[in-house]
N, C-alpha and C positions, 0 to 999 in steps of 0.2 A: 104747464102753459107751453105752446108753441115757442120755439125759439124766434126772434124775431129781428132780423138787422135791417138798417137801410142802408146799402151804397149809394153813395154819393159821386163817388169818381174813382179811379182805381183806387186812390188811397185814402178814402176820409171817406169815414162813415160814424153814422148813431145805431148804439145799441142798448137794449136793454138789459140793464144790470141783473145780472143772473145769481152772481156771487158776493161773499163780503168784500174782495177786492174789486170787481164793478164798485159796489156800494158806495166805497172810501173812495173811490176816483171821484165820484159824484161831489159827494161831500168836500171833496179837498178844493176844487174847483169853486162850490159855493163858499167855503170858507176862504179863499183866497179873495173871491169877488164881493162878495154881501160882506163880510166881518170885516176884512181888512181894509179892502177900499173905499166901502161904503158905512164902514161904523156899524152895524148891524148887530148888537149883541148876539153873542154867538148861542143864547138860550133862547133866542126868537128866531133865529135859523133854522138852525134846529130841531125840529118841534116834537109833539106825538103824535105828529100825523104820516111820520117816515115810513114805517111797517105800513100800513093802507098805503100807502101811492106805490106808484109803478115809475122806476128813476130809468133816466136816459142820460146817456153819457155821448158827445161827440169825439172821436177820437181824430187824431193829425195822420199826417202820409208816416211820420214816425210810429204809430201808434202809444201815441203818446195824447192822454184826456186833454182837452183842452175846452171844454164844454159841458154845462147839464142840464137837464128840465127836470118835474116830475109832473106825473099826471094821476088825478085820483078821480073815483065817481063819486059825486054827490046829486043824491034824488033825480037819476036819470041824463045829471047836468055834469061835463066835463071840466073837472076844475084845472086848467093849466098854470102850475107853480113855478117859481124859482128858476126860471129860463136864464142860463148867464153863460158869457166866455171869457176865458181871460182876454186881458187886453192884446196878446199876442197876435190873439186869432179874430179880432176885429175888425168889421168893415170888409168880409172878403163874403158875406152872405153865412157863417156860420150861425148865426143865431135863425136864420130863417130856417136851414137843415135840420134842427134841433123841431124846431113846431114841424115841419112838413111830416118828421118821422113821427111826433105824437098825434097831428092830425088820422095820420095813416092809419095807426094803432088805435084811435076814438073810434073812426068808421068800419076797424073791424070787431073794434067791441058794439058796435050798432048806439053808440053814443049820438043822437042829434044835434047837439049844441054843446059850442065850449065857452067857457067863462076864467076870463083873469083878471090879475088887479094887474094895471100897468105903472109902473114909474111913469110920472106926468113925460119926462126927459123921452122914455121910447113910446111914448101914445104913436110917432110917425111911424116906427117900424111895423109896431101891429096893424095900424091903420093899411099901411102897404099890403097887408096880408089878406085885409078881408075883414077886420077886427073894428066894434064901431063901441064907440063910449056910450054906458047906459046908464052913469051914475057923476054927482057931483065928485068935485077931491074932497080926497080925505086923506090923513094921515096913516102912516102903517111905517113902524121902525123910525119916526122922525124923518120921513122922506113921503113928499108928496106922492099923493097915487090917484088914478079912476080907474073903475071897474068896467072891462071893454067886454064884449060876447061875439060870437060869431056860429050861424048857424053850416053843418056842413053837411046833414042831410038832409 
């Protein structure tokens, strides 16, 4: 696969995990955010859907992970998972840098449509993006969710 990075600024950029150390930054991030902060068993994190997705990592002006997404294809529909930062790197647009680089990467895999479950709490954030609810809540990990889509080609 093409190597694929976004800068963002001189120093923060998303990339796509390449190696097992990419991989663990991912993971460490979602297990810092989903497991500890949010109760999230960490076998529901987790899942067997790791090997199929393609992980993205946001890295700091340290280069230091502070961020991850995963993005996998299902039946032609781009499913956008696990989007989180730590709390450090909050409220400065890091979570938006995260989707704009899997946006990027859907449109050159010629993905027309993306699909995620949102925490009811960030419906506003996706909503800011473009992202529109297409489903009642429901539960996922004992945390409210609705299932938002957005078309991008």
């Amino acid at each position: 696969m093409k190597h694929l990075d976004w800068e963002l600024n001189d120093f923060v950029f998303v990339k796509i995990a390449e190696n097992s150390q990419e991989l663990e930054n991912a993971y460490m991030i979602r297990r810092k955010v989903f497991v500890q902060e949010q109760n999230v068993p960490l076998e529901e994190e987790i899942d067997e859907y790791e090997k199929e997705s393609t992980h993205f990592v946001l890295y700091d002006e340290q280069h230091q992970p502070i961020g991850a997404g995963r993005f996998r294809v299902i039946d032609n529909i781009g499913k956008v998972q696990r989007i989180c930062v730590l709390s450090s790197g909050r409220k400065n647009g890091a979570g938006a840098m995260i989707m704009n680089a899997i946006e990027a990467y859907a449109i050159q895999q010629e993905v027309p449509q993306l699909k995620l479950d949102s925490q009811v709490h960030a419906i506003p954030f996706y909503s800011k993006l473009g992202y529109e609810i297409v489903s009642d809540e429901f539960m996922d990990a004992g945390i409210p969710h609705k299932t938002m889509k957005k078309t991008i080609l």
